[in-house]
N, C-alpha and C positions, 0 to 999 in steps of 0.2 A: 549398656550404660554410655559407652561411646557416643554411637547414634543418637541419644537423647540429649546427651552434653553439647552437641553439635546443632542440634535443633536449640539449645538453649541459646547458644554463642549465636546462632542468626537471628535470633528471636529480638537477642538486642544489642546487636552486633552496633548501632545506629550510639547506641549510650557507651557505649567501651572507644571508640575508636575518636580520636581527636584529641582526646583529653588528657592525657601526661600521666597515667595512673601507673605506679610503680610496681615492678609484676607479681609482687606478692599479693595486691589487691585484687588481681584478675586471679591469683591461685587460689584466692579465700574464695572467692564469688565461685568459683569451680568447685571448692570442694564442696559449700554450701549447697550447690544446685544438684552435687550427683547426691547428696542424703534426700535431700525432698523426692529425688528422683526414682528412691527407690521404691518408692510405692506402685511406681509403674514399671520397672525394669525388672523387681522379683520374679511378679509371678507371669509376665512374659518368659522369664530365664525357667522358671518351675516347668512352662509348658512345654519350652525348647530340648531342654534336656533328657523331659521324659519322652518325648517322641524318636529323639536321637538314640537312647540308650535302648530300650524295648524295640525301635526299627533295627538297632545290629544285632540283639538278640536273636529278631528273625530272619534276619539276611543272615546271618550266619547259623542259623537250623538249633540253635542253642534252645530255645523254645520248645521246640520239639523234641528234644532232649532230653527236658526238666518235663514235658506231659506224659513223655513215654514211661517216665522212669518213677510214674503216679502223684507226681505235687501237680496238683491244680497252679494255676493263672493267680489264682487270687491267694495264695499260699506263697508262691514265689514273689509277690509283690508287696508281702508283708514286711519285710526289714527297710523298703524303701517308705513305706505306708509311717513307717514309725520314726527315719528320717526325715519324712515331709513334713510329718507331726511336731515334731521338735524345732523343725527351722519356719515353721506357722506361730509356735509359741517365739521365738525369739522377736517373729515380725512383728507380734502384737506389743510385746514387750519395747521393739526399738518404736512402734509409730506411737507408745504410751510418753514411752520417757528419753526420746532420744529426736524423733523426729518436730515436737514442737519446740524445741529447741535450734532445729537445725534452720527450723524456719522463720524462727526468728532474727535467727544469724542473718540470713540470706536475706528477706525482708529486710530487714536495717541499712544492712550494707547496699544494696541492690536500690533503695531509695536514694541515701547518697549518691551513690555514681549515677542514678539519672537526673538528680538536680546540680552536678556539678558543671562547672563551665567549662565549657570546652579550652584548651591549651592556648597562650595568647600566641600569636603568629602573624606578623607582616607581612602582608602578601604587597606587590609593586601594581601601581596605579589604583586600591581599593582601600575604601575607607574603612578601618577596623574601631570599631565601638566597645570594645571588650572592658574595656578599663572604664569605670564609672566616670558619666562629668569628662571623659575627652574622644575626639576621634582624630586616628592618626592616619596619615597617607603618607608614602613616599613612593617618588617617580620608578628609582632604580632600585635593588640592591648586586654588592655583588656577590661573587663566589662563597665569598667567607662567611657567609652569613650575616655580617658583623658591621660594614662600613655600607652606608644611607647616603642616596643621592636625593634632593630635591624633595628635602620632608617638610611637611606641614599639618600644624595641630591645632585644634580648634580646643577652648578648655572653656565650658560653660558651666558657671557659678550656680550650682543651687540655691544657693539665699538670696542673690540681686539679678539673675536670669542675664548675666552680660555675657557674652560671649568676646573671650581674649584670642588673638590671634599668632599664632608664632611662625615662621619662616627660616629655614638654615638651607645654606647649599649642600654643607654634606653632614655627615655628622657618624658617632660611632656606637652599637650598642651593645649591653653587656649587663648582666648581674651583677648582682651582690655576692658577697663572698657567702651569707646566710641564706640567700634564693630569696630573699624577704622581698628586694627591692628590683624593677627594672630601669636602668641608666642609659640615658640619653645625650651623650656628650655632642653638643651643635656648636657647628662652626658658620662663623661667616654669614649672620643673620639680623634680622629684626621681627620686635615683640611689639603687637600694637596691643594696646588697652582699650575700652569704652567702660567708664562710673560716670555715677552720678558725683555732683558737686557738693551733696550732703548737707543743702542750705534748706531741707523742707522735704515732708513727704510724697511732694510730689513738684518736681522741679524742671521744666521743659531741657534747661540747660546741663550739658553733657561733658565732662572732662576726657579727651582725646590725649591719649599718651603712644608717645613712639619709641624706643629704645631700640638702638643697634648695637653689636656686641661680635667681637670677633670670636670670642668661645663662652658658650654655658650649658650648663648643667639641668637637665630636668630630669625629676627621679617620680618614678608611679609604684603605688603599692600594690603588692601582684597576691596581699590577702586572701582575696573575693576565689584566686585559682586555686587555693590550698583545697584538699577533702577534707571537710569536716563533719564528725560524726555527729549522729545522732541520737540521744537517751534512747536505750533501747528499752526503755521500762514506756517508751510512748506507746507501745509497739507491742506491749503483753499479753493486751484485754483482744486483740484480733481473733478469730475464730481458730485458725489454723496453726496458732502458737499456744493452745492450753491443751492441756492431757486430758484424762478421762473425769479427775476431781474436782476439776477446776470449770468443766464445762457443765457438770454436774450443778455444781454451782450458782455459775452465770447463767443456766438454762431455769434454774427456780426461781431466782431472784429476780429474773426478767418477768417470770410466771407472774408472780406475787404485785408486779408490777400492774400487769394485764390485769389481775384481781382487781384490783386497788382502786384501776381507772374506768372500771364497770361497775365499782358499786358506787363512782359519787359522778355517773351520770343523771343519775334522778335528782341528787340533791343539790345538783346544779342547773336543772330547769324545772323544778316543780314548782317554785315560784311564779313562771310564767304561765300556771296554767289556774289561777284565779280568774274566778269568773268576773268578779265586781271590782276590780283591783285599782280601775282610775274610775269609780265613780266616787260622786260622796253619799255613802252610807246617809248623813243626818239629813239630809233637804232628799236624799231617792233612798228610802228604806231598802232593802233585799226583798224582791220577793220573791215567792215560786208561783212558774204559770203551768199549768199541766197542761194546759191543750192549746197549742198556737197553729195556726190556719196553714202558712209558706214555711218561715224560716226559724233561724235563732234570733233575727234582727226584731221578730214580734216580741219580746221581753223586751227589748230597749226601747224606751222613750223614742220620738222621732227626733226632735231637736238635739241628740249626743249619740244619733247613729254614724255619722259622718267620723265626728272624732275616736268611736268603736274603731271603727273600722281602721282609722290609721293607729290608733293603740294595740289591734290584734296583728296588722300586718307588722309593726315595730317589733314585736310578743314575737314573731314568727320568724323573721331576720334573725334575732338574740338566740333562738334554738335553734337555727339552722346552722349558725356559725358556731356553737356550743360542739353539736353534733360531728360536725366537718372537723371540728379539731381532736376530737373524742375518737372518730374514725381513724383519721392520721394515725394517733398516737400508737392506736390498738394493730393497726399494719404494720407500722413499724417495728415495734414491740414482739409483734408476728413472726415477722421476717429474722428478727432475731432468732427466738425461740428456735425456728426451721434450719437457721443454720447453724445451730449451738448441736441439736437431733444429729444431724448430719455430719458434722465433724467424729461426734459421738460414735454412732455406725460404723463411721469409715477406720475407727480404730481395729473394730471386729473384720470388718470385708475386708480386710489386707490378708490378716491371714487364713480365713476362711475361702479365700480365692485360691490361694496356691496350693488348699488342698482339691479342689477343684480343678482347678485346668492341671494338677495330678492326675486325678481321675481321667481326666479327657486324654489327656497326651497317651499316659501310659498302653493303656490297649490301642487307641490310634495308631501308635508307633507297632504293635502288635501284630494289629492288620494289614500296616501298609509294606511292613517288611524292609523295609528301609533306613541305614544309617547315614551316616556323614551329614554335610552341611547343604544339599538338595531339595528333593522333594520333602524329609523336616522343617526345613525354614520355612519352604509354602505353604505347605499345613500349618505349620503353628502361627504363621503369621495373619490365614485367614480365619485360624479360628480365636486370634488375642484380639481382632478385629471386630470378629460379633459380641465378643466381651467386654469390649471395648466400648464399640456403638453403644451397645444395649445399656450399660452402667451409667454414660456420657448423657445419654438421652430422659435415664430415670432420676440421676442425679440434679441435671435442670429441671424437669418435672418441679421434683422435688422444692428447688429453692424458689420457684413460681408457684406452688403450693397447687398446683394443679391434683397431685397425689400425695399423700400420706409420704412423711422423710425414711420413714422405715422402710415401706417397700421402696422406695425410689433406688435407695443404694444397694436392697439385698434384690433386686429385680435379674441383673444378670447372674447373680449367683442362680436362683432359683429357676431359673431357665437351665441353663447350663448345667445343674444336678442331674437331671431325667437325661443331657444327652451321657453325661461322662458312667451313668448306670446301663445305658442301652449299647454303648461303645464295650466296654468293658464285658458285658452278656455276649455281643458277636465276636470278639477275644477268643472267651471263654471255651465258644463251640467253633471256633477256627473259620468264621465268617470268611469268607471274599467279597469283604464289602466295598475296598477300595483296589480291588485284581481288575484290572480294564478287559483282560482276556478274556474275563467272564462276561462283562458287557458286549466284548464283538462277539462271544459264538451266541450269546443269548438274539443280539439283533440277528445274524448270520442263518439261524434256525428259522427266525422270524420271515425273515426276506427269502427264505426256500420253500417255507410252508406256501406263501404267498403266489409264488410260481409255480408252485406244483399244481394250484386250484385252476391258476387259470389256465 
């Protein structure tokens, strides 16, 4: 969970840093990201453990112990089998009713903090923009943070686009005592003006104001910097924030959608497929021709082939654009459904995984005889890997509708069944499947027979 939390913090290290967030904000956004996270750090931790615990069973001959003394493999791995059981029903249970929640936490807050503004801060010789309608420069500051050399601000009016100019030698800043407001106490300065004379809507003539001032006061509202939340009820209908009822649901009613919008494509272009539809019936009767020589253009008079024609191609625009929108809708509508599937799934593959890379670890750990934090972590880390790939790869599948959303998310599972059965069989009969010494004397025999020939 560490490791992930940490991948999280660079991830968007870029939206946390500048911006003045007080650290309980960062401690929400943390607690928030390691529940999401648990979807991916359980049954990593399921596989680590079982490799770690079953590797020091064997390195310590414990194993051996328990087969000599007639319990099978798969006897002894039953009180763990009915542990793993138990903490698969709670995973389903937290990604039903705990985890879209959490992620809607996280989602909320996590949107705020990356549309909030960054911290306001004066830097010397740059112009800072941060405060709406002004930007501020100043030459120096000093030490204190606090006392301005050589400031100047430009304040352009939204409503008359006049840009006011100010000037101070030095000047001093500071908040408000509520943090509401920033204060700008200048010394030793002048304020130019540029309005209009307000004699007409449009008046070539300019009133020019100059004001000098040995001290004044400019105060900006520091608003815009507050975090403000957001209704998290925006944020409900998202894929990854409804439970299993809920997506049940929005998975139908999007259906009934899709229904809806394919039964009134007929009866929204079947009108364009009259055949006599701009002619006039009383002066050109209807008729029927059975046998025409080239085309369809032989039932048409000649003199109203010309405007046929651009009345079928008009006919054939209106259904194309009919269609084109009809198609849209039905993709879209699609794409829902697919990820409505798949969020659905993935309530099950959470804990149907961790009884799986169970299966995988346990007699892995078996085999390779191995405890501690070693040769465990690289096993388990290449085999959370192919589990990894393989789920990553059928879960996009999936949401590209390349393949069915079902198999997309149970693809690694269903892979990974057949090895954690075929692991578990060379356990069973004490394999050396991952003994290296068995590899050198196998090549060792191989490279003597060889020498012997010639």
């Amino acid at each position: 969970m560490f490791v992930l939390l940490m991948l999280f913090l660079f991830k968007y290290i870029d939206d946390l840093i500048g911006k003045g967030f007080e650290w309980y904000v960062i401690l929400q956004l943390m607690w928030y990201a390691s529940a999401t996270n648990v979807a991916m750090a359980l049954p990593l931790a399921m596989l680590l453990s079982s490799i770690m615990t079953f590797g020091t069973l064997g390195e310590n001959y414990e194993l051996v112990a328990i087969k000599s003394s007639g319990v099978s493999l798969q006897r002894a791995m039953m009180p763990l089998i009915i542990t793993v059981g138990l903490m698969s029903i709670g995973a389903f249970l937290f990604s039903d009713y705990m985890l879209p929640v959490a992620n809607l936490k996280m989602g909320s807050l996590l949107y705020d903090v990356r549309n909030q503004k960054a911290a306001f801060l004066i830097e010397e010789g740059i112009f800072n923009n941060s405060i709406r309608g002004y930007s501020i420069k100043v030459n120096k500051k000093d030490k204190d943070g606090q006392t301005l050399h050589g400031v100047l601000i430009y304040e352009n009016n939204p409503n008359t686009g006049n840009v006011n100019t100010l000037m101070a030698k030095t000047g001093k800043m500071y908040r408000s005592a509520d943090d509401q407001y920033l204060i700008l106490k200048l010394y030793d300065g002048v304020r130019y003006e540029e309005n209009s004379s307000g004699r007409g809507v449009y008046d070539p003539r300019k009133e020019f104001k100059r004001y000098r001032f040995k001290e004044t006061e400019q105060k900006f509202d520091l608003s815009d910097f507050k975090m403000k939340r957001t209704d998290e009820n925006l944020f409900k209908s998202n894929y990854a924030m409804l439970n299993i009822r809920q997506l049940r649901y929005y998975r139908d009613s999007t259906q009934r959608e899709i229904d809806s919008n394919v039964n009134t494509i007929f009866n929204n272009i079947k009108y364009n497929y009259r055949y006599f539809l701009f002619r006039d019936t009383a002066k050109h009767p209807v008729r029927t021709i059975k046998n025409y020589a080239n085309t369809v253009l032989d039932i048409i008079p000649k003199d109203e082939r010309v405007s046929a024609l651009t009345n079928a191609q008009s006919e054939l625009n209106s259904i194309k654009n009919t269609l084109s929108l009809k198609v849209e809708t039905y993709t879209t509508y699609s794409q829902s459904i697919r990820r409505y599937i798949i969020e659905y799934q993935r309530k099950f593959t959470l804990s149907v995984s961790c009884l799986i890379l169970f299966s995988v670890g346990a007699p892995l750990g078996a085999i390779i005889r191995k405890g501690g934090l070693g040769l465990p972590v690289v096993m388990s880390i290449i085999f959370f890997l192919i589990y990894h790939i393989i789920s990553t790869i059928g879960e996009k599948s999936a949401k590209q509708g390349d393949i069915s959303p079902i198999w997309g998310m149970w693809i690694a599972i269903i892979v990974l069944a057949p090895l954690g059965m075929f692991l578990t069989y060379k356990a069973t009969v004490d394999s050396a499947l991952f003994d290296i010494d068995v590899y050198k004397r196998f090549f060792q025999k191989l490279f003597s027979r060889k020498k012997t020939k010639a």
